[in-house]
LOFI-375477 format. One line per field, with one value per residue (C-alpha): residue number from 1; residue in one letter; chain; x, y, z. Coordinates in steps of 0.5 Angstrom, whole numbers. Layout:
N
i: (NUM|...)
aa: (A|...)
ch: (A|...)
X: (X|...)
Y: (Y|...)
Z: (Z|...)
END
This chain:
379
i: (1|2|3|4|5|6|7|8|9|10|11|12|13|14|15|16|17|18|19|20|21|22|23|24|25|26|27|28|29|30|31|32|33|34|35|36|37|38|39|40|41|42|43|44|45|46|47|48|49|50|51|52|53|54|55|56|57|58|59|60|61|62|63|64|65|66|67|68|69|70|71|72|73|74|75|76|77|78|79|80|81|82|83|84|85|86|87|88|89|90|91|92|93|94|95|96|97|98|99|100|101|102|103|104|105|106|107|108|109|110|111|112|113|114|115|116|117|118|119|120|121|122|123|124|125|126|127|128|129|130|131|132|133|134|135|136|137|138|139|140|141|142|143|144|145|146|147|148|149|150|151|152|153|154|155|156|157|158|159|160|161|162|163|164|165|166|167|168|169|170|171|172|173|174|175|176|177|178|179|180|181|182|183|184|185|186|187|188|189|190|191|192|193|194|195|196|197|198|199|200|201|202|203|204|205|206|207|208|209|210|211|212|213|214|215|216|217|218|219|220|221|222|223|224|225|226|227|228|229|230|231|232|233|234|235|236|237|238|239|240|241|242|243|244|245|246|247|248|249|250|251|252|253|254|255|256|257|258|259|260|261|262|263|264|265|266|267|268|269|270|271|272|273|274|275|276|277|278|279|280|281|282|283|284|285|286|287|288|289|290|291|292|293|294|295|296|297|298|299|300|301|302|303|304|305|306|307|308|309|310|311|312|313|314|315|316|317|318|319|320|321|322|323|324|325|326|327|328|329|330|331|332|333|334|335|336|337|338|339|340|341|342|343|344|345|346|347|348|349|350|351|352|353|354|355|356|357|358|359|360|361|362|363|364|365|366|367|368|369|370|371|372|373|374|375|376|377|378|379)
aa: (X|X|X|X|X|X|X|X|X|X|X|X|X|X|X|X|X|X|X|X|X|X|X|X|X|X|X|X|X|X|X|X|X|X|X|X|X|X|X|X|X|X|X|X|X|X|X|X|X|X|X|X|X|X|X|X|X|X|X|X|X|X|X|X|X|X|X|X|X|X|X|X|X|X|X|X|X|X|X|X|X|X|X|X|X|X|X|X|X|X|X|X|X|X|X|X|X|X|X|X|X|X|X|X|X|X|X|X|X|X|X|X|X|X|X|X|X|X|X|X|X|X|X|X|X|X|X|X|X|X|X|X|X|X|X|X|X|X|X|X|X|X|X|X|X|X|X|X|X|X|X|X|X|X|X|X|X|X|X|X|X|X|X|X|X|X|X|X|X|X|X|X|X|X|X|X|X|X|X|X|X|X|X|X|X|X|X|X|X|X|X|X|X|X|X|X|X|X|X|X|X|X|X|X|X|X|X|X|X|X|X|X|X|X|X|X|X|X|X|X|X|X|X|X|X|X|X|X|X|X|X|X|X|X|X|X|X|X|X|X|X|X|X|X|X|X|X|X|X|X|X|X|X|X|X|X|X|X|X|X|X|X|X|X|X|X|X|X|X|X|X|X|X|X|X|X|X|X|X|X|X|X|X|X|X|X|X|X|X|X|X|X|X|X|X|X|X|X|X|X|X|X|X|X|X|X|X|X|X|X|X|X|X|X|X|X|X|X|X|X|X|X|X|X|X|X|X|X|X|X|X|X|X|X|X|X|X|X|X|X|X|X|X|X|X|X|X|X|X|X|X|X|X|X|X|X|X|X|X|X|X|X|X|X|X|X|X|X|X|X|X|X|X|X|X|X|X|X|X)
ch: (A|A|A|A|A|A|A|A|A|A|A|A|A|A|A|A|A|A|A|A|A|A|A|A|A|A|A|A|A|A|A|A|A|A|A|A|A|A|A|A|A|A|A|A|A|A|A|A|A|A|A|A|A|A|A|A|A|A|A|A|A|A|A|A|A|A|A|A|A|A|A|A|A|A|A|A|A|A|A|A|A|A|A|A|A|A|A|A|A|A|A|A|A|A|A|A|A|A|A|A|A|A|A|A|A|A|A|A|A|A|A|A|A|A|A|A|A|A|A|A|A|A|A|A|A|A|A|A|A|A|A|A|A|A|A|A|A|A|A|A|A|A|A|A|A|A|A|A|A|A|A|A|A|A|A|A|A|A|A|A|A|A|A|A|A|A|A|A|A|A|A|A|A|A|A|A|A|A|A|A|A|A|A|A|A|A|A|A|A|A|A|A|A|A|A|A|A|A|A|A|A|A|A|A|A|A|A|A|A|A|A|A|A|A|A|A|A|A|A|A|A|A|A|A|A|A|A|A|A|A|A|A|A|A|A|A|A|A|A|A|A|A|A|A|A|A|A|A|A|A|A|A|A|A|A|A|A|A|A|A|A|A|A|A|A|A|A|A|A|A|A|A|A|A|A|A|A|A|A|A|A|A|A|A|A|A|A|A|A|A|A|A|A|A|A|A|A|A|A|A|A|A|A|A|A|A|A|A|A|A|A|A|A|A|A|A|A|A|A|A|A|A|A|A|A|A|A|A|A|A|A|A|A|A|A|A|A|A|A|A|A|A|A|A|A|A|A|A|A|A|A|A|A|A|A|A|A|A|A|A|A|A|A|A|A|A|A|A|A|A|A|A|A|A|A|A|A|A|A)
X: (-163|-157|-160|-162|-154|-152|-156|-155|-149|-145|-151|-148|-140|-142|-145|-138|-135|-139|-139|-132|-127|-133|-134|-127|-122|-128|-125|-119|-125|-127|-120|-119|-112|-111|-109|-112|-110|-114|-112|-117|-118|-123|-126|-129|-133|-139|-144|-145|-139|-144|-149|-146|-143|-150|-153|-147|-148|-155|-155|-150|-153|-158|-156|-152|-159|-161|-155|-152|-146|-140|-141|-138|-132|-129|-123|-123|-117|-116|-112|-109|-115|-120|-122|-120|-124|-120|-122|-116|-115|-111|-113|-113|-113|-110|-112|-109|-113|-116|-119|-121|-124|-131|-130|-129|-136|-140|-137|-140|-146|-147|-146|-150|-157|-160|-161|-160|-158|-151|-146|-141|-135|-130|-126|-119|-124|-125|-117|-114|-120|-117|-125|-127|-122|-122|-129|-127|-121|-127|-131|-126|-122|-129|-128|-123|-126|-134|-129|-125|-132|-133|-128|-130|-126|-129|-133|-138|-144|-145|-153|-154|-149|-149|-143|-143|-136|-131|-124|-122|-113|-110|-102|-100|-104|-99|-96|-103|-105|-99|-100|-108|-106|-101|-106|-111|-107|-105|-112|-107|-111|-109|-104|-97|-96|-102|-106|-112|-111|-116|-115|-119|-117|-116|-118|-126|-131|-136|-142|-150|-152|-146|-140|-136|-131|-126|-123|-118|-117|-111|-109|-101|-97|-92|-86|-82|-87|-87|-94|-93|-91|-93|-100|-101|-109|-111|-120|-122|-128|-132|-139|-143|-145|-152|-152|-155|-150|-152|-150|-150|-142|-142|-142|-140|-146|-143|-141|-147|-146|-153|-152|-147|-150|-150|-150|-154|-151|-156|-159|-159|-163|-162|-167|-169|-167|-159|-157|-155|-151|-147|-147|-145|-140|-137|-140|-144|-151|-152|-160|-161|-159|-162|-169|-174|-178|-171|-169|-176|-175|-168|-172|-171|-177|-174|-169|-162|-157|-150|-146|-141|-145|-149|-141|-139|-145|-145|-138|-140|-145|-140|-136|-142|-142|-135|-133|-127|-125|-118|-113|-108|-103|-104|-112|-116|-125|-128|-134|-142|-147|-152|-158|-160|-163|-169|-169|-172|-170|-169|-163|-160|-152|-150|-143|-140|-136|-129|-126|-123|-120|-118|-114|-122|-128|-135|-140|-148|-153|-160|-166|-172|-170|-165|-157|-157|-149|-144|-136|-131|-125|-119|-110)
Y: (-44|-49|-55|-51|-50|-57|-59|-54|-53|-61|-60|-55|-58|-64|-60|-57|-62|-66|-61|-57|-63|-60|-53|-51|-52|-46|-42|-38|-36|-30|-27|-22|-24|-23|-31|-36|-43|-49|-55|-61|-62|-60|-66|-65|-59|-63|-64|-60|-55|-54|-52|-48|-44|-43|-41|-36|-34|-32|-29|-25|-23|-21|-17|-13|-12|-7|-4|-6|-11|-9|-4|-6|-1|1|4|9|11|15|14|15|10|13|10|3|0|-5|-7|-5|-12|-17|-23|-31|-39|-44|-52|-59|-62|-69|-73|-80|-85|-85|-77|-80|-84|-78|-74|-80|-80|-72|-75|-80|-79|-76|-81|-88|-89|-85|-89|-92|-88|-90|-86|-87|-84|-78|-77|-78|-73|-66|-62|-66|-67|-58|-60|-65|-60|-54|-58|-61|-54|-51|-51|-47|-41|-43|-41|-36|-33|-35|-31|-25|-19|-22|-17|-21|-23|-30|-30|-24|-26|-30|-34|-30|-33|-38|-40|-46|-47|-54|-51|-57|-64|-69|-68|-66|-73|-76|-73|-74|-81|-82|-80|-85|-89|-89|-87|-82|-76|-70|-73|-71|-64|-62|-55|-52|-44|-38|-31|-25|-21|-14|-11|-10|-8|-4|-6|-4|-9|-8|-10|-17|-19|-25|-30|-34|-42|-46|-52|-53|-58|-57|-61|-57|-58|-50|-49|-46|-50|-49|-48|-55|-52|-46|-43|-35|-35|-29|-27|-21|-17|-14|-6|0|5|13|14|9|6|6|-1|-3|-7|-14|-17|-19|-27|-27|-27|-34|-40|-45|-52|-56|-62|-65|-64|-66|-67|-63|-66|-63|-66|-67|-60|-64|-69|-63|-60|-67|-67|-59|-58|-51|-52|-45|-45|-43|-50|-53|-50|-48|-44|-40|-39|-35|-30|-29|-27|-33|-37|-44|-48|-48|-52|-50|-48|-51|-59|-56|-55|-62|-65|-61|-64|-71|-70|-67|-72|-78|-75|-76|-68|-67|-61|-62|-57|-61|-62|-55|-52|-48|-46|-40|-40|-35|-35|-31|-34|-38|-45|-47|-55|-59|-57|-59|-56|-56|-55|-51|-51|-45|-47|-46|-42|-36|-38|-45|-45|-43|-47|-44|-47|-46|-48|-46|-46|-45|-41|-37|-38|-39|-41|-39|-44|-43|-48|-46|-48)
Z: (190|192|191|184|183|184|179|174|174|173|166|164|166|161|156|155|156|151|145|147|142|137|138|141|135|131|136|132|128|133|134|129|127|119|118|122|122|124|126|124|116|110|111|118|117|119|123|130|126|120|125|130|124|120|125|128|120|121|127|124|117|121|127|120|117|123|124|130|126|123|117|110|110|102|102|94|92|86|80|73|71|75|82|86|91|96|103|108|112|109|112|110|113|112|114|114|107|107|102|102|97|99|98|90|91|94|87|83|87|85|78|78|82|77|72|72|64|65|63|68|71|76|82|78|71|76|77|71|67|69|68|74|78|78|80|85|88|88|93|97|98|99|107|108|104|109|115|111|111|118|121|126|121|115|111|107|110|106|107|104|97|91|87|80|78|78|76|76|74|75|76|76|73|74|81|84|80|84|90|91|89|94|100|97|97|105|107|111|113|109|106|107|107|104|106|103|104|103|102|101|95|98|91|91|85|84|79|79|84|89|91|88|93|90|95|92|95|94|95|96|97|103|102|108|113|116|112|106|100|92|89|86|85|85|85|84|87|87|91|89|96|94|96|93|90|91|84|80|76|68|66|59|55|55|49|44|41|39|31|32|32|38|37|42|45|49|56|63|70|77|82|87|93|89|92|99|95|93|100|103|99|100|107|104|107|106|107|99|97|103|104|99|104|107|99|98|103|101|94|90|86|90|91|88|86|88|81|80|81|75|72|74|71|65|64|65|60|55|57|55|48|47|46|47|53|54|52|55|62|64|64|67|67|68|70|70|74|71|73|79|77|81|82|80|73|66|63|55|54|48|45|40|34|34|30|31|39|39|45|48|48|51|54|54|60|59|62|60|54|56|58|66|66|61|62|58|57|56|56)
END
């Protein structure tokens, strides 16, 4: 038995040791504080961390599934305008923000892969085109809401949700343009003053298939020093928990735009290895992207492609007809998911007429003979 100890124990002192500078930062993450700060930035959410998180995710999705995890807990209020869902914990992270030039060329390569006829596209294209430097921002920023959800306090399970719709606002193009472009430049990690915060919306809403939880990311530019600083980018995020609801809320029927006239634009491939292009670059590994096999036992057909890669390249494909998307400095995306898209995949982006809303412009993506994406544009 001793002899046993003397040599199982200096492993296990070196595995510790070995994998604590890894794992031991992730630590805040199990303290049920309503804000958490880590210390390392967005772009070092990778390797052995991805790992230990996905399976933690898993482990925890499941042991909710039987009942011995924490249960969804939903605070109804009453009042003038009928009921109000919230959540009762406040809770947020914030952590250094980091991009690197060959973040640009990953973003490129999202772009890119799929086709060699595409036509060229630079770093400093990326950076002065507002639509895909949201795009950017959004996957770039997407760490703080993967620990965000990681937190122990957190009450969505993120295996057992999907994304259904995103909001994109630059709040300030040019000085986000000048501040990343400063960072670029030093190659300093972080930039100076940079922060990507996550906070949970503490406002819930109920709809047919469950509960939608909002989570807002921002990225602020500290200029103090204390953490906190204004919102330069700012990204609503809302993921639908699937639950089934004793009695069913009354939806109201969407609005039907089958008697206008779309005009098709043109299409574009997603191949079916580009969603771990996608995941390289955003560190969301989750396995519905990753893994055909795992994606077919969470109910889907396949694999598929991460939303906001299919918005990228839907931009980069308006931008190559020369369709003019910007409505100036300010602007904003919204985005709707309303149906997974399986890769590989062909995909044929239509546009509605402007005419009665010209400070809108809205987007089709569809697959399949049916709309899978909806963005609108907007200033």
């Amino acid at each position: 038995m001793l002899v046993l100890t003397a040599v199982i124990l200096p492993v296990l002192v070196s595995v510790y040791h070995y994998f604590s500078p890894t794992f031991q930062p992730l630590l805040p993450l199990f303290r049920k504080s309503n804000h958490t700060v880590i210390q390392f930035p967005t772009r070092e959410l990778s390797g052995g961390r991805v790992t230990l998180l996905l399976v933690y995710h898993i482990i925890r999705s499941l042991l909710r599934r039987i009942g011995f995890g924490p249960r969804l807990s939903i605070i109804e209020e009453h009042g003038r305008h009928g009921a109000v869902y919230k959540i009762k914990d406040d809770i947020s992270l914030s952590m250094p923000f980091q991009i690197i030039s060959s973040d640009i060329d990953n973003y490129l390569q999202c772009l890119l892969s799929s086709s060699s006829s595409s036509p060229s596209i630079t770093k400093q294209d990326i950076l002065s085109n507002g639509k895909h430097l949201q795009l950017l921002l959004s996957a770039l920023t997407e760490p703080s809401m993967l620990l965000l959800l990681s937190k122990v306090n957190c009450p969505i399970d993120p295996i057992g949700s999907v994304n259904v719709r995103n909001k994109f606002t630059l709040i300030d193009l040019p000085l986000c343009q000048r501040s990343l472009q400063n960072t670029l430049d030093s190659e300093s990690k972080g930039g100076p003053g940079m922060i990507a915060r996550s906070k949970l919306d503490q406002g819930v809403k109920k709809v047919k298939r469950g509960w939608e939880f909002t989570v807002i990311v921002e990225l602020l530019l500290d200029q103090t020093g204390n953490g906190t600083g204004s919102a330069i980018y700012k990204q609503e995020f809302t993921m639908l928990q699937f639950h089934k609801h004793p009695q069913l809320p009354s939806i109201p029927p969407p609005n039907s735009t089958n008697s206008i006239n779309v005009e098709s634009i043109g299409i574009f491939d997603i191949g079916k290895e580009e969603p771990w292009n996608w995941a390289r670059l955003s560190k969301d590994y989750n396995p519905i992207h990753t893994s055909s096999t795992a994606a077919k036992l969470l109910g889907f057909k396949g694999k598929i492609a991460h939303g906001n890669h299919i918005v990228s390249k839907a931009i980069q494909q308006l931008s190559h007809q020369k369709i003019q998307m910007d409505k100036g400095m300010q602007g904003w995306i919204i985005v709707e998911f309303k149906r997974p898209i399986v890769v590989p995949s062909t995909l044929e982006i239509k546009m509605y007429p402007q005419k009665t809303e010209k400070k809108k412009q809205i987007v089709e993506i569809w697959m399949n003979g049916k709309v899978a994406t909806t963005i609108t544009f907007g200033s």
